[in-house]
C-alpha positions as CSV (number, residue, x, y, z in Angstrom):
1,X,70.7,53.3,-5.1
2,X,74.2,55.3,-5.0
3,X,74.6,57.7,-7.5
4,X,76.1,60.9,-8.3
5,X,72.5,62.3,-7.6
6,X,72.2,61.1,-4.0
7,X,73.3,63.6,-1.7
8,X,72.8,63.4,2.2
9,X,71.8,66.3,3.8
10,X,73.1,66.9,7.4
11,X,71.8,70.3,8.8
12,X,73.6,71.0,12.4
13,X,71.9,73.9,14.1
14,X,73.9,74.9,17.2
15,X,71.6,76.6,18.8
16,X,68.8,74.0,19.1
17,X,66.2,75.0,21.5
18,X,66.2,71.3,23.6
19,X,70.2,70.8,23.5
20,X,71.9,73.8,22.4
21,X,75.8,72.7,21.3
22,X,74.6,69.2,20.1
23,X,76.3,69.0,17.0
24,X,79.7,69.6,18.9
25,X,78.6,67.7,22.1
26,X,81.3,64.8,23.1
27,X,80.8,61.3,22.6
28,X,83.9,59.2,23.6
29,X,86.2,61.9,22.6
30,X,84.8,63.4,19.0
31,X,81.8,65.5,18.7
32,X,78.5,64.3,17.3
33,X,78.6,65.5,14.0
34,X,81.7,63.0,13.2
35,X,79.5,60.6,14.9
36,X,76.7,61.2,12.6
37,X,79.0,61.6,9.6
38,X,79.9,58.3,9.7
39,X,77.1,56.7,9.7
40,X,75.7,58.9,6.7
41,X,79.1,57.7,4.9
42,X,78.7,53.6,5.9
43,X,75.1,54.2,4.2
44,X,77.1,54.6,0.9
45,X,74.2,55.8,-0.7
46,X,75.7,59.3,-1.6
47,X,77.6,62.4,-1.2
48,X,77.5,63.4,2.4
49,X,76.8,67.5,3.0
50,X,76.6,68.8,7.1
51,X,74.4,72.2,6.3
52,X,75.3,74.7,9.6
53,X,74.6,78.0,10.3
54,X,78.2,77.4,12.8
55,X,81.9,77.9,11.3
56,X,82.5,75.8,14.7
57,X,80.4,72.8,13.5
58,X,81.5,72.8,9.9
59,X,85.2,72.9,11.1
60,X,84.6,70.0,13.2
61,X,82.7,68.0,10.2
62,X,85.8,68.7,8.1
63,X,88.4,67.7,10.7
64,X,86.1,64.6,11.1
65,X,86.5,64.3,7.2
66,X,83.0,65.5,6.0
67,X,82.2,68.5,3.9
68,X,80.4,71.6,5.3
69,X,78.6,74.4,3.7
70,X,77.5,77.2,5.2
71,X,73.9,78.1,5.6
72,X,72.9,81.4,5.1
73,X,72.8,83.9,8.0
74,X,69.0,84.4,8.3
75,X,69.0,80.6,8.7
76,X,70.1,81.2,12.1
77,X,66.4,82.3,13.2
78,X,65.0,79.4,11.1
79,X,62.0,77.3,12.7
80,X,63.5,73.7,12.6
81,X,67.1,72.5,11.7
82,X,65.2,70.8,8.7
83,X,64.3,74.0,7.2
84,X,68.6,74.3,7.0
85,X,68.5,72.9,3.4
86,X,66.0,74.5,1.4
87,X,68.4,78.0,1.8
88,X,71.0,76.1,-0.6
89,X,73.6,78.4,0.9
90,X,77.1,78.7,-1.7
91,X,78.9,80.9,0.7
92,X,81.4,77.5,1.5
93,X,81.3,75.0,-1.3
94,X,77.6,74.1,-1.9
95,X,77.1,71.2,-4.0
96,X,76.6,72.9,-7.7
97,X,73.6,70.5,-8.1
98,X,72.1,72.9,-5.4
């Protein structure tokens, strides 16, 4: 099933309404996003994207190794961290299959 046209989708929202800072929370010494980047990665089914509407979180996916884009700023009001994707940001190196 991997393939060029497989891309996982992370989307990090910051300010999440339950636990706001969970993408950047610790977890025996790394935040969660490199946490959850790795285990998109050992999937090996595809390109693995965090989508954030936080420089803080995509700098901490990229330290961690991952690629980040940027969503785009009226995302920050969106509904649900899931609706993250569909605004196919390019402002930091969307995939050009977006």
């Amino acid at each position: 099933m991997a393939g060029d046209d497989v891309i996982i989708l992370i989307p990090a929202r910051l300010a999440a309404t339950r636990l706001p800072g969970k993408p950047l929370a610790d977890i025996g010494g790394q935040p969660m996003i490199a946490h959850v980047l790795a285990r998109a990665r050992a999937a090996r089914i595809g390109e693995v994207v965090v989508a954030s509407d936080s420089e803080a979180v995509c700098v901490a996916a990229e330290k961690a190794g991952g690629r980040a884009v940027m969503t785009a700023a009226d995302m920050r009001r969106a509904p649900t961290a899931s609706s993250r994707p569909s605004s196919r940001s390019t402002q930091r190196g969307a995939p050009a299959s977006w």
